[in-house]
MDAnalysis code that builds the backbone (N, CA, C; Angstrom):
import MDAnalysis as mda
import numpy as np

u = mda.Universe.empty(696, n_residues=232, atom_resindex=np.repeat(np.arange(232), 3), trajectory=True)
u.add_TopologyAttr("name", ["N", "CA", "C"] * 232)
u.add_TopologyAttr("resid", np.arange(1, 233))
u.add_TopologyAttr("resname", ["UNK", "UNK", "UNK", "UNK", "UNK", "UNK", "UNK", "UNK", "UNK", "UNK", "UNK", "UNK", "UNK", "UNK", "UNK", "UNK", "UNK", "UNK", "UNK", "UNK", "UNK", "UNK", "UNK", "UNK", "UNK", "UNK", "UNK", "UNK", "UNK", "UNK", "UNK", "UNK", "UNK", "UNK", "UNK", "UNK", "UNK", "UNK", "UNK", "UNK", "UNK", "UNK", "UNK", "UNK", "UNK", "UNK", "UNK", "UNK", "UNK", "UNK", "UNK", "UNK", "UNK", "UNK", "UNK", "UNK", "UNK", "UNK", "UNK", "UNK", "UNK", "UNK", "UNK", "UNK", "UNK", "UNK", "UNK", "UNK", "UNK", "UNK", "UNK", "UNK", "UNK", "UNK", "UNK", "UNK", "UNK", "UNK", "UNK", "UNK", "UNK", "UNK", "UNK", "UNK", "UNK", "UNK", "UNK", "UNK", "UNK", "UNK", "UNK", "UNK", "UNK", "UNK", "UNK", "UNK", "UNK", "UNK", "UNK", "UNK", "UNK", "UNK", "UNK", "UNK", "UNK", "UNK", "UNK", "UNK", "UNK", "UNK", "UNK", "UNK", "UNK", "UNK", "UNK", "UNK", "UNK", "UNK", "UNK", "UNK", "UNK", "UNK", "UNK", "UNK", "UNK", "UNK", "UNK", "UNK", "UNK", "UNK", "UNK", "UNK", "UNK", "UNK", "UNK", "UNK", "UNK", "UNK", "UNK", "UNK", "UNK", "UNK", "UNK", "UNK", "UNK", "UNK", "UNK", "UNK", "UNK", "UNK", "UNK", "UNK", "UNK", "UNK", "UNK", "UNK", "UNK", "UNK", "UNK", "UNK", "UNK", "UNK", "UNK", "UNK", "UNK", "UNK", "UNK", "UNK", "UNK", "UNK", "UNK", "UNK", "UNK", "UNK", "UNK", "UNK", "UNK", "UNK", "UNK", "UNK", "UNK", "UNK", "UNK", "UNK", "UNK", "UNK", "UNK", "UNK", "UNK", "UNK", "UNK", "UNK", "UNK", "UNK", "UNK", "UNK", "UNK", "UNK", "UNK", "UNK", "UNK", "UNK", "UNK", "UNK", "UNK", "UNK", "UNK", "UNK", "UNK", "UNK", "UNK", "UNK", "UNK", "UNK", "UNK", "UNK", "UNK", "UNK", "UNK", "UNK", "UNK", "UNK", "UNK", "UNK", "UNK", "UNK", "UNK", "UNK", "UNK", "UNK", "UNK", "UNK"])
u.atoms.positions = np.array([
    [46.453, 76.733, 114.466],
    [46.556, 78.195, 114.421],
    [47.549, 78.722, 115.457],
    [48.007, 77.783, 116.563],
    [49.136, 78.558, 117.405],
    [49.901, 77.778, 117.248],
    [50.424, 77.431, 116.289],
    [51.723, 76.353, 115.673],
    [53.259, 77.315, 115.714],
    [53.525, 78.431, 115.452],
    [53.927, 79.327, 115.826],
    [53.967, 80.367, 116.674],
    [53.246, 80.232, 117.856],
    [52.755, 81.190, 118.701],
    [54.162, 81.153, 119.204],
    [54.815, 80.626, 119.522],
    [56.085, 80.257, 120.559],
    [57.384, 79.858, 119.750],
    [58.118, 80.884, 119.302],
    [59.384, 80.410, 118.121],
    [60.754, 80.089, 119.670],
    [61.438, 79.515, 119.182],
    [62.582, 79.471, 120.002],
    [63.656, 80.005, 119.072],
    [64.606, 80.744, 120.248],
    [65.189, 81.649, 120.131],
    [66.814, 81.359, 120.363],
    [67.986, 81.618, 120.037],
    [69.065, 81.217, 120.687],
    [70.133, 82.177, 120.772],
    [70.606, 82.268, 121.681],
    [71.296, 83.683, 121.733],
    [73.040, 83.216, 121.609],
    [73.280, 84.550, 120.845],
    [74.800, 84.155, 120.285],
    [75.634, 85.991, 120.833],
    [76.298, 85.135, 121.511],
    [77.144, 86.594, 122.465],
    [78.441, 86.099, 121.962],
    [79.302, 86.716, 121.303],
    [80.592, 86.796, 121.181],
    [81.592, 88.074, 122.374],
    [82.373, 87.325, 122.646],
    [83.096, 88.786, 123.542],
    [84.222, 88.714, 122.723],
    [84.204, 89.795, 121.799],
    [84.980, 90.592, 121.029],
    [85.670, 91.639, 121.941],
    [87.414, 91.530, 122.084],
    [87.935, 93.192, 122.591],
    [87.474, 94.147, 121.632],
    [86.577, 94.593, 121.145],
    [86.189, 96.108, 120.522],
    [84.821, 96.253, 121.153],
    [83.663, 95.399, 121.144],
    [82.955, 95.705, 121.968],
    [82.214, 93.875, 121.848],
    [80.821, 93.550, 122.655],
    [80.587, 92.297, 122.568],
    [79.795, 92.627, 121.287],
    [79.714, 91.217, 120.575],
    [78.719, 91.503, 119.640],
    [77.438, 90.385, 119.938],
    [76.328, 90.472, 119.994],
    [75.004, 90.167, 120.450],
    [74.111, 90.220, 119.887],
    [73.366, 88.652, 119.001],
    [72.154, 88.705, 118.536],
    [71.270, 87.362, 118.653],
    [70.548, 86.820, 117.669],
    [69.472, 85.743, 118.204],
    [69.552, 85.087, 116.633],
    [69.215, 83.962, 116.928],
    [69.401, 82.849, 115.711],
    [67.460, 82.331, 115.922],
    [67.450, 81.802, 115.141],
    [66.111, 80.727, 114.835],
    [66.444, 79.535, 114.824],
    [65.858, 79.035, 116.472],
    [66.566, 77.620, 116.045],
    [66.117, 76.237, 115.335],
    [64.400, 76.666, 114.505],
    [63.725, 76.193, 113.639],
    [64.124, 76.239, 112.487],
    [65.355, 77.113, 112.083],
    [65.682, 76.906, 111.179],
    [67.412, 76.871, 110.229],
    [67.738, 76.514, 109.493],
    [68.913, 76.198, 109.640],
    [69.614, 77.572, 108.377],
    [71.287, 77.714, 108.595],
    [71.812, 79.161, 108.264],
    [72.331, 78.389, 106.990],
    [72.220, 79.297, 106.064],
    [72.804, 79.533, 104.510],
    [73.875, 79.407, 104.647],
    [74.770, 78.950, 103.403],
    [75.966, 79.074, 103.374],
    [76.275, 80.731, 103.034],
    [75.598, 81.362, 102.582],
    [76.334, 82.879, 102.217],
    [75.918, 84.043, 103.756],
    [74.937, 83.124, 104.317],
    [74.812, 84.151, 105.676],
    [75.751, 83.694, 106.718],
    [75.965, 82.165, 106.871],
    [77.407, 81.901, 107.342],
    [78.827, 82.883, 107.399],
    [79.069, 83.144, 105.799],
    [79.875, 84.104, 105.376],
    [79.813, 85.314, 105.571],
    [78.716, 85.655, 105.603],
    [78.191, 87.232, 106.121],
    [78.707, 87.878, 107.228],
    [78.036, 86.765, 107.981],
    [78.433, 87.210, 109.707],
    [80.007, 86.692, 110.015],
    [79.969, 85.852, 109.680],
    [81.777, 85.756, 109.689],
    [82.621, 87.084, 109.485],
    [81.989, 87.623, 108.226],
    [83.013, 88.497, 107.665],
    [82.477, 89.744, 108.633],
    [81.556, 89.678, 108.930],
    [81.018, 90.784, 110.274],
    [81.777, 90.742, 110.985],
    [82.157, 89.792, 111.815],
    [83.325, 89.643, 112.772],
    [84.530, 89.890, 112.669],
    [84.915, 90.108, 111.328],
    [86.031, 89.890, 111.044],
    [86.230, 91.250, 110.791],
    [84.978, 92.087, 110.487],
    [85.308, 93.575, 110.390],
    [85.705, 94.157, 111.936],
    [84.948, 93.358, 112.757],
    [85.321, 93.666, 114.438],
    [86.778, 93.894, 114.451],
    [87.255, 92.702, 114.192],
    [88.467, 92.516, 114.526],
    [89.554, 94.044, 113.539],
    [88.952, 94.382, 112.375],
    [90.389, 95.173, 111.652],
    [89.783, 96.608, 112.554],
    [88.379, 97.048, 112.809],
    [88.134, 98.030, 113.350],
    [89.193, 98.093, 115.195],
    [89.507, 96.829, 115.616],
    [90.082, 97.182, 116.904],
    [91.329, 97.140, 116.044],
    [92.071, 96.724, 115.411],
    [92.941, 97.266, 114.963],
    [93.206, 98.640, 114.923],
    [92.308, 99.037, 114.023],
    [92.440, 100.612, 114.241],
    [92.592, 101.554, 114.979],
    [91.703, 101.233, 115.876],
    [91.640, 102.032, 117.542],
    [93.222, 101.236, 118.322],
    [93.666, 100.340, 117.819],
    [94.661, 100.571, 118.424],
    [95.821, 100.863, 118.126],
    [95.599, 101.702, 116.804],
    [96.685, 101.945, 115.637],
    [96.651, 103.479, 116.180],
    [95.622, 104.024, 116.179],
    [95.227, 105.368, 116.131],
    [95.361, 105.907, 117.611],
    [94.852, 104.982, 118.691],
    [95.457, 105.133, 120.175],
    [97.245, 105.289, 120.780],
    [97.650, 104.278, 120.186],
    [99.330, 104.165, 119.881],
    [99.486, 105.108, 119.166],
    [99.286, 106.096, 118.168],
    [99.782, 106.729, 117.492],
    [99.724, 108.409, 118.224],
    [98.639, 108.252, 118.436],
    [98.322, 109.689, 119.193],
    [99.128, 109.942, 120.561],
    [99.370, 108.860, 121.122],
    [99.939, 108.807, 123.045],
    [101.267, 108.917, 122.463],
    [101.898, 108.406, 121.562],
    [102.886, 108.545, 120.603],
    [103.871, 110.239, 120.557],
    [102.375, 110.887, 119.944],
    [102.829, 112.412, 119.720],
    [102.630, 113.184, 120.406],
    [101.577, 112.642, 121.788],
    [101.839, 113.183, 123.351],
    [102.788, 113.135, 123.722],
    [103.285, 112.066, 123.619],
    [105.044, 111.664, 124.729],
    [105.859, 112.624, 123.647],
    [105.915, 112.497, 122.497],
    [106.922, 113.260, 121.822],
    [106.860, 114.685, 121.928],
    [105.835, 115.293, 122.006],
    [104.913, 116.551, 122.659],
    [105.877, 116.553, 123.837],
    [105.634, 116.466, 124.284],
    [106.311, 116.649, 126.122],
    [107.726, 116.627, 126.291],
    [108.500, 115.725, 125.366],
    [109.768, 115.589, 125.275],
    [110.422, 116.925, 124.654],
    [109.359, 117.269, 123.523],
    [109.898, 118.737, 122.953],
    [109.345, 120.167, 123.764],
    [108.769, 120.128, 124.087],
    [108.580, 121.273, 125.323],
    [109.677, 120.689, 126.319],
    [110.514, 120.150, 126.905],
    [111.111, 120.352, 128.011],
    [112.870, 120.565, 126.895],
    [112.561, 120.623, 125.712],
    [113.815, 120.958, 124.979],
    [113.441, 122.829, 124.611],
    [112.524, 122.746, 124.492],
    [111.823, 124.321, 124.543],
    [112.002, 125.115, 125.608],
    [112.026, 124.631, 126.775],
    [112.129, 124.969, 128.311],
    [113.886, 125.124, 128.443],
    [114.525, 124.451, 128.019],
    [116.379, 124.865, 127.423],
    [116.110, 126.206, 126.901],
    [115.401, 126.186, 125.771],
    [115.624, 126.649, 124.637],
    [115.284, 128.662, 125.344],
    [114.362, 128.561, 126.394],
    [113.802, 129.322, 126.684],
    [114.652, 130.160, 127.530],
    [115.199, 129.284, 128.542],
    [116.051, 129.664, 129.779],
    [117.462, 129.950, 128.985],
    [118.078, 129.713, 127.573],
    [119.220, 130.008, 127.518],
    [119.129, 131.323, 126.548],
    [117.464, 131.909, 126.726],
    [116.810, 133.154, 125.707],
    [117.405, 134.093, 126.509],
    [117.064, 133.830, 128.289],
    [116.842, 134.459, 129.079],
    [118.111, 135.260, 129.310],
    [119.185, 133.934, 129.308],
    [119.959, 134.049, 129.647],
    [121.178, 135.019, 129.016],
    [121.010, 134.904, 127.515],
    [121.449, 135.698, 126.517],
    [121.002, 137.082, 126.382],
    [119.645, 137.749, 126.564],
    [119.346, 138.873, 127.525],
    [119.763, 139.456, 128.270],
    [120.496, 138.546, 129.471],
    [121.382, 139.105, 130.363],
    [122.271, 139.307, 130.067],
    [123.040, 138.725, 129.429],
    [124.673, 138.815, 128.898],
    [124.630, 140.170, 128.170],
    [123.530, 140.085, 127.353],
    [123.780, 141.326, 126.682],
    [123.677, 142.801, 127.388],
    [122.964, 142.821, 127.900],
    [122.335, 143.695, 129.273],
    [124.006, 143.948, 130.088],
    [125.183, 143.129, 130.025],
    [126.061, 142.966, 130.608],
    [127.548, 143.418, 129.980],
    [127.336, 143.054, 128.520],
    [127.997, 143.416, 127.323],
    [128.349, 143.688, 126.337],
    [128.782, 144.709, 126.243],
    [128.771, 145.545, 124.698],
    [129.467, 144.196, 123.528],
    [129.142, 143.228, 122.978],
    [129.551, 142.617, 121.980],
    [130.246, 143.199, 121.039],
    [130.271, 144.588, 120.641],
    [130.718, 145.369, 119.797],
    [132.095, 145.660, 119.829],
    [132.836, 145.769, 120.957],
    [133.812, 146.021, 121.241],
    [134.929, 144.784, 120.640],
    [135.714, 145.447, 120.390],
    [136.849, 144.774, 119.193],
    [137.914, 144.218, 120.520],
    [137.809, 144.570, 121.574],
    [138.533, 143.651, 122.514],
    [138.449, 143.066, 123.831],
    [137.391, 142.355, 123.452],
    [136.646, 141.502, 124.579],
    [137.482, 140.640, 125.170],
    [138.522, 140.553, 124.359],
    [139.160, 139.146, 125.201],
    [140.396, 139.821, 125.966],
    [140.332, 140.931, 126.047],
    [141.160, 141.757, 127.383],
    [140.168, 142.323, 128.146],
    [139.078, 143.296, 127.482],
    [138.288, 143.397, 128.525],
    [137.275, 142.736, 129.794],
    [136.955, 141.749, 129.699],
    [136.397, 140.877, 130.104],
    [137.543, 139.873, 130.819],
    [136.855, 139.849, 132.085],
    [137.976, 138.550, 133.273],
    [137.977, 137.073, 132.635],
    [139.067, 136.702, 132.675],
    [138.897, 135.265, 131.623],
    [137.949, 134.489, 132.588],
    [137.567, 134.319, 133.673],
    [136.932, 133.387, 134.075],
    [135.339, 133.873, 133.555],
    [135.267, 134.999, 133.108],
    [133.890, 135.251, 132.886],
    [133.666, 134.715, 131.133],
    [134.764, 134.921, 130.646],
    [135.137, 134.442, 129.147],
    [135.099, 132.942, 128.781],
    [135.355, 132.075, 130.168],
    [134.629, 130.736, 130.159],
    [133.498, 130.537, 130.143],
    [133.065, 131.206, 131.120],
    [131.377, 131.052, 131.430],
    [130.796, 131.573, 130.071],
    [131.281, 132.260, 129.574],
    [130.272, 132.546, 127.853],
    [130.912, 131.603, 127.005],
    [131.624, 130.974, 127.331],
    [131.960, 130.133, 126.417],
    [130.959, 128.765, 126.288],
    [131.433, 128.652, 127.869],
    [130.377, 127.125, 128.092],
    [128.834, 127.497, 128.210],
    [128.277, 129.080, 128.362],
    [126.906, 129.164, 127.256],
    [126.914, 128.962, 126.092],
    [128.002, 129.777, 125.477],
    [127.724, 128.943, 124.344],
    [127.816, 127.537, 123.444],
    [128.511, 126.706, 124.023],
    [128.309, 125.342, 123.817],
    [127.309, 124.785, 124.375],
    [126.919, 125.746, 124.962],
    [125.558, 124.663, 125.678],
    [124.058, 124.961, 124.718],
    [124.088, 126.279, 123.915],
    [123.197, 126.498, 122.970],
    [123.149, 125.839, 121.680],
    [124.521, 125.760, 121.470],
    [125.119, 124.719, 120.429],
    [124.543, 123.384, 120.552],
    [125.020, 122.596, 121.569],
    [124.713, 121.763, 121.662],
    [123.113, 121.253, 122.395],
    [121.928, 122.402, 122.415],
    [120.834, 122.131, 122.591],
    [120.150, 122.393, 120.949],
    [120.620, 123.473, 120.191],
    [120.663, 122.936, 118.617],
    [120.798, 121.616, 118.397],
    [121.893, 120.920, 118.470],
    [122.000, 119.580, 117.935],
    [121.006, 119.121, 118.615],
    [120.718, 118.824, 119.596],
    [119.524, 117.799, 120.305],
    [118.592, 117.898, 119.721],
    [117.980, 119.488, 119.560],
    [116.696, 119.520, 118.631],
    [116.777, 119.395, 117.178],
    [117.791, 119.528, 116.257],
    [117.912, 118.700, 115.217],
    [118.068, 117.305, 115.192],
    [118.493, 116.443, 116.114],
    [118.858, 115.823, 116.339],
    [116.603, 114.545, 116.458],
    [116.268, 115.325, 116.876],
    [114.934, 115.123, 117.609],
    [113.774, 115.154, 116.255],
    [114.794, 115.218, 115.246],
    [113.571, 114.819, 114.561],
    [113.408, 113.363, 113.642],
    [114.758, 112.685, 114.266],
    [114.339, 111.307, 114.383],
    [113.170, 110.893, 114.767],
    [112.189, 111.228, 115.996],
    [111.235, 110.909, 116.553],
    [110.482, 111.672, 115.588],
    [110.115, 112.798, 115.083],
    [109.370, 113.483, 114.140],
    [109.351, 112.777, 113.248],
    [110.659, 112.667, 112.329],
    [110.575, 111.703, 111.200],
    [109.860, 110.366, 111.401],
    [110.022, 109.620, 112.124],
    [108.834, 107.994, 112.762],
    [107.472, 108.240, 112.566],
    [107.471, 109.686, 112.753],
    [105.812, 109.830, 113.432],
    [105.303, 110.455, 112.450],
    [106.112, 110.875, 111.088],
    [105.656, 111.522, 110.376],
    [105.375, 110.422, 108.846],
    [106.504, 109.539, 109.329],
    [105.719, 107.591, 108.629],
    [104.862, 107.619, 108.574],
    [104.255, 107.178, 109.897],
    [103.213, 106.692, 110.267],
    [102.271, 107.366, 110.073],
    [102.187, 109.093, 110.222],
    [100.730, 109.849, 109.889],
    [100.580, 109.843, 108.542],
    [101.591, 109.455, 107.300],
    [101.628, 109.446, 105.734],
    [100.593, 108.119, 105.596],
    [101.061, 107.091, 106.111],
    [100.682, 105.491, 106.022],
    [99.432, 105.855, 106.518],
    [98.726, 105.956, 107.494],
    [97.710, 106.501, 108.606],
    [96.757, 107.296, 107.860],
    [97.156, 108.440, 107.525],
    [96.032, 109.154, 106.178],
    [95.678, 108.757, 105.095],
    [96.510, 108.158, 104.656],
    [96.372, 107.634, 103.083],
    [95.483, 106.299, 103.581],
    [95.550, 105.578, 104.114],
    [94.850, 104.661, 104.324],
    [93.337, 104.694, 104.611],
    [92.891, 105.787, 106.049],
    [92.172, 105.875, 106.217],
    [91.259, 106.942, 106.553],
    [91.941, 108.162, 106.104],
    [91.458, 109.641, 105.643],
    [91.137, 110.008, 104.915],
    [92.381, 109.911, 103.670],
    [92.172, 110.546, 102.378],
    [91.658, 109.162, 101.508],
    [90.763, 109.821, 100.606],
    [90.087, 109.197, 99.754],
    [88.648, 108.309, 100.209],
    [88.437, 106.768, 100.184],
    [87.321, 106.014, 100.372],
    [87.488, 105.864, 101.368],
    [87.134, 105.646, 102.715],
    [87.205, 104.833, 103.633],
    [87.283, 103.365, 103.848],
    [88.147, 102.307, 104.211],
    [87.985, 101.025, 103.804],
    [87.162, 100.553, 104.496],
    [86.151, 100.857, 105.660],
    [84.993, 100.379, 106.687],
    [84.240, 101.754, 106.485],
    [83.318, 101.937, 105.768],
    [82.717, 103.415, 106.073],
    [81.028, 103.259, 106.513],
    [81.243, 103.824, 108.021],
    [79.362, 103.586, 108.472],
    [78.774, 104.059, 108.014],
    [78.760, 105.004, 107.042],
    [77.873, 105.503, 106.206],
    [77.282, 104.438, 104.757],
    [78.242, 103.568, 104.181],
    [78.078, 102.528, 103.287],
    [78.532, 101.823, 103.930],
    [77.854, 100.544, 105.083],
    [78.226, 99.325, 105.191],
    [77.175, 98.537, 104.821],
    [77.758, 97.294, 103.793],
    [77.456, 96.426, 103.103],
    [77.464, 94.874, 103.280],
    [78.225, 94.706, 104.373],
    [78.834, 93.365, 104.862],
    [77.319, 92.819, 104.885],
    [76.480, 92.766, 105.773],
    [75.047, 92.187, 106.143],
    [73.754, 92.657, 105.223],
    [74.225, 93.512, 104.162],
    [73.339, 93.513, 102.939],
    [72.590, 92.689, 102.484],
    [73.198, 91.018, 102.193],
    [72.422, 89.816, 101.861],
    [71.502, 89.456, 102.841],
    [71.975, 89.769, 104.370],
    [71.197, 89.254, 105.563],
    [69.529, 89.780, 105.515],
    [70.087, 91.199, 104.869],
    [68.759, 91.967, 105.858],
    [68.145, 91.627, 104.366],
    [68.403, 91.607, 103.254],
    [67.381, 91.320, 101.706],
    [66.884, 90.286, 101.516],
    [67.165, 89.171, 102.083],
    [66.550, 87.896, 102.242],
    [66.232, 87.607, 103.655],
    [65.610, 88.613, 104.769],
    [65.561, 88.015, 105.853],
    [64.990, 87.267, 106.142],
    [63.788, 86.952, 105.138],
    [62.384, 85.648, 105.677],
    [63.286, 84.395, 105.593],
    [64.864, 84.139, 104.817],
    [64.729, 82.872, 104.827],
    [65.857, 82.556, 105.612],
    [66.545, 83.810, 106.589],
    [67.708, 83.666, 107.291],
    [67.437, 82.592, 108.584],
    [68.492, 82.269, 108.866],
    [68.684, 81.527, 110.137],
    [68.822, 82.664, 111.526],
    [69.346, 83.869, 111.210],
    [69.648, 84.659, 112.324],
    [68.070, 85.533, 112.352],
    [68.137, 86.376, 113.314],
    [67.030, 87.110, 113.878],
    [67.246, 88.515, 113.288],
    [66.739, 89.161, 112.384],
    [67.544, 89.958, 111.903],
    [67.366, 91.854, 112.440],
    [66.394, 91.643, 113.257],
    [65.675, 92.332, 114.358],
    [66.993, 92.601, 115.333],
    [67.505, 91.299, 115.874],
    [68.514, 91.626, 117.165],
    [69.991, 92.279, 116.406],
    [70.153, 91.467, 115.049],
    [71.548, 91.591, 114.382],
    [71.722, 93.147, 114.018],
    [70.328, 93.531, 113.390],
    [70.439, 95.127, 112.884],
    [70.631, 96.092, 114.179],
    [69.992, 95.577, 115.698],
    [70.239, 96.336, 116.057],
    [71.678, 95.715, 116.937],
    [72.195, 95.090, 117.088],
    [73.607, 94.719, 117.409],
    [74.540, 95.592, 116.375],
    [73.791, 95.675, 114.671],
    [74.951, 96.363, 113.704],
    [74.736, 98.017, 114.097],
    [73.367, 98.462, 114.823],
    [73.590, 99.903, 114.702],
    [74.537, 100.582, 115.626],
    [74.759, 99.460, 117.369],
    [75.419, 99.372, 117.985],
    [76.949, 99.371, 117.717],
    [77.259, 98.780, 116.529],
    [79.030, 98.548, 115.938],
    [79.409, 99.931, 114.784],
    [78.137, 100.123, 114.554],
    [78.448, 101.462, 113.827],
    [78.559, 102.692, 114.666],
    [77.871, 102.674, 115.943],
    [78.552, 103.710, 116.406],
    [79.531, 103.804, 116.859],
    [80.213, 102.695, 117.476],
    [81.523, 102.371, 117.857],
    [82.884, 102.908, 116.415],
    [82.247, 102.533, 115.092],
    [83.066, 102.265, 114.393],
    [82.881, 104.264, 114.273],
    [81.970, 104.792, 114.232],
    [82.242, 106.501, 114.460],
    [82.572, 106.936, 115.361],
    [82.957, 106.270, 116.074],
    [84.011, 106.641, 117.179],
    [85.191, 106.272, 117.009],
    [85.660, 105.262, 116.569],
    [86.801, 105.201, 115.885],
    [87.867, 106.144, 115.228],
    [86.564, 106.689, 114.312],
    [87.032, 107.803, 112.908],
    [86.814, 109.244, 113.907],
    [86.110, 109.145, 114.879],
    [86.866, 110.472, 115.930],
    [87.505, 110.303, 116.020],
    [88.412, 109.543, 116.875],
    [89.976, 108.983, 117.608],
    [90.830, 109.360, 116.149],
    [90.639, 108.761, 115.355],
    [91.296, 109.055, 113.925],
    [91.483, 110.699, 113.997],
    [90.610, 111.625, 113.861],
    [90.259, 113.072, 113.847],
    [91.297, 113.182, 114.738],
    [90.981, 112.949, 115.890],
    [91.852, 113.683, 117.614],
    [93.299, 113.153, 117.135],
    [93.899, 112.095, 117.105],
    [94.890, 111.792, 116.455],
    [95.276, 112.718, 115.627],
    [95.177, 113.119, 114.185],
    [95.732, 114.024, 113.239],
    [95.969, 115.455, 113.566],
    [94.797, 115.655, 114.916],
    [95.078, 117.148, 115.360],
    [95.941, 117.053, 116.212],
    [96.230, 115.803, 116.864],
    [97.702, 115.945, 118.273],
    [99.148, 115.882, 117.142],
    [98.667, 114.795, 115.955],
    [100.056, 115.327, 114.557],
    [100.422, 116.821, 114.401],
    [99.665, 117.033, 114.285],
    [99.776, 118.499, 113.295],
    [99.985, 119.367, 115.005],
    [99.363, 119.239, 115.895],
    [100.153, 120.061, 117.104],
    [101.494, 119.714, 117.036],
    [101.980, 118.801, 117.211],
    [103.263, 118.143, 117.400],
    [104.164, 118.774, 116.188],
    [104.064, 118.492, 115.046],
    [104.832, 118.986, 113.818],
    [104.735, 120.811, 113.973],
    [103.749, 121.279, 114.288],
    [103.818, 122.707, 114.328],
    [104.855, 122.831, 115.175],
    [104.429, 122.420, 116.205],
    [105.514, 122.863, 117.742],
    [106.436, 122.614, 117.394],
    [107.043, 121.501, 116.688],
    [108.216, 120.985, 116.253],
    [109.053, 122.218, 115.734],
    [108.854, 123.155, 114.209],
    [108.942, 123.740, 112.973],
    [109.067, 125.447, 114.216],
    [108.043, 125.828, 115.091],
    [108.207, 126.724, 115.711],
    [109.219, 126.689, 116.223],
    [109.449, 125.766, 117.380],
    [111.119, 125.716, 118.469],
    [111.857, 125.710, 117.243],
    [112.164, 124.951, 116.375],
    [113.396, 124.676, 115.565],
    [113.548, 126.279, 115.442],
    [112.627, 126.957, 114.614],
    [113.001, 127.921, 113.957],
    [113.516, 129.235, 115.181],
    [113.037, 129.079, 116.142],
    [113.959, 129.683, 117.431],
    [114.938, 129.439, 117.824],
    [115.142, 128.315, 117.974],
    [116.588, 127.600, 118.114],
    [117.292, 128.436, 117.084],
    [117.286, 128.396, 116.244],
    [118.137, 128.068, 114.236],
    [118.230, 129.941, 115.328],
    [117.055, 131.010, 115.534],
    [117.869, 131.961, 115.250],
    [118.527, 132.491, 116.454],
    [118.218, 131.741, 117.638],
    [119.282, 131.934, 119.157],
    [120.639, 131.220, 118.621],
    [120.755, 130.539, 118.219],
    [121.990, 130.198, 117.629],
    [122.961, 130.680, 116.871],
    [121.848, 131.569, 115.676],
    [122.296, 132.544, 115.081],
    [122.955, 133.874, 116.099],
    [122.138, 134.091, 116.632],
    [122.073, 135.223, 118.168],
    [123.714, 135.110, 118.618],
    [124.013, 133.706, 118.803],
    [125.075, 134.078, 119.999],
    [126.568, 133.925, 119.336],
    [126.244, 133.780, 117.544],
    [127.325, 133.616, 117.197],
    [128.249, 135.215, 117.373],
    [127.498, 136.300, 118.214],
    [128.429, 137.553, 118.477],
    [129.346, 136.954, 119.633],
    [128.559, 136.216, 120.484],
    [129.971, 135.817, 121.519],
    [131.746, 135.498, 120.860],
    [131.410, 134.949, 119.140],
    [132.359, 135.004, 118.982],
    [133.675, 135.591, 119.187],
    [133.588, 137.079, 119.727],
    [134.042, 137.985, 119.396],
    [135.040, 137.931, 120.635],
    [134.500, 136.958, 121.924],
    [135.430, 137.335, 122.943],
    [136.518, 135.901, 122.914],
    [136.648, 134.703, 122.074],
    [137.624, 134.154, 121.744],
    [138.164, 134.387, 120.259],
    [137.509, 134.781, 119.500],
    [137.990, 134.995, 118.318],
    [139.108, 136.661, 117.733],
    [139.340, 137.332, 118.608],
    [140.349, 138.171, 118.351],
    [141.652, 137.975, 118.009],
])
């Protein structure tokens, strides 16, 4: 009657980079070939889930740095607003003969503003090389794992389905494994946050992007009156 009082137990710790994974085997008894496969393929979901987090980590620090790069083209964009304010504040543009009225050395200095607006246009057209990369990757990135099924979804995971429906005749403990799997499912909804926070630093980034441009496009427009003091 205490032939079982005392089962032995064996503990199986994997150190996985996504998190460890941790459960208990029976060592009275020996593992199936399809629960073999089970937990294998358990692991193997470990492994595409750190994929992800480090798809979705890289991608986001990504459109931070690109974030930051376009605000300090915004910060141009801003100071040569300022600056065009003043000029005007300074000169009637209207006048049909700027290029006598005006001291030629001052007729340089609006000149080389205006190549310098010009050519902070090109940079920010120029800048959506980095937009365009990042706008790959959020197409590839959604479609994959936003829009539509989810290809790991904690809401339907199935991988250890066979484990837990036949547990009387498993080799693993299915007590430690379920709760080792409730442990990987929250990880794996944390994941699909990072995913979330990611698409909202996209869509900051592409907004900010589409805003400056369209300031740029019309300060550019703006200073094509300077024309007026070489073009007579």
């Amino acid at each position: 009657m205490f032939k079982n009082q005392y089962i032995k137990m064996k503990n199986i710790i994997i150190d996985h980079p996504l998190r460890t994974i941790s459960y208990q085997t029976h060592e009275d008894r020996y593992p199936l070939n399809h629960e073999v496969q089970a937990l294998n393929d358990y692991r193997l979901v470990h492994d595409q889930v750190w994929r992800m987090k480090l798809l979705f980590e890289k991608e986001k620090g990504e459109a931070q740095l690109a974030l930051i790069n376009l605000h300090k083209l915004d910060e141009e964009r801003h100071e040569f607003n300022n600056m065009f304010d003043f000029y005007k504040e300074q000169v009637d543009f209207s006048s049909k003969s700027l290029h006598t009225e005006l001291e030629v050395g001052f007729q340089v200095e609006l000149r080389n503003f205006y190549n310098s607006v010009i050519g902070q246009h090109r940079k920010l057209v120029q800048f959506y090389d980095v937009i365009g990369t990042r706008d790959r990757e959020y197409t590839t990135i959604t479609d994959t794992y936003f829009r539509g099924e989810k290809p790991i979804d904690p809401l339907h995971f199935k991988v250890l389905d066979s484990v837990f429906r036949h547990h009387e005749d498993m080799h693993v403990d299915v007590v430690s494994l379920d709760k080792d799997l409730q442990q990987f499912l929250t990880v794996l909804a944390d994941v699909y946050i990072l995913l979330d926070s990611y698409i909202q630093q996209y869509n900051i980034l592409y907004t900010t992007y589409s805003d400056i441009l369209q300031k740029t496009a019309q300060l550019t427009k703006d200073v094509q009156v300077l024309g007026a003091v070489w073009r007579a």
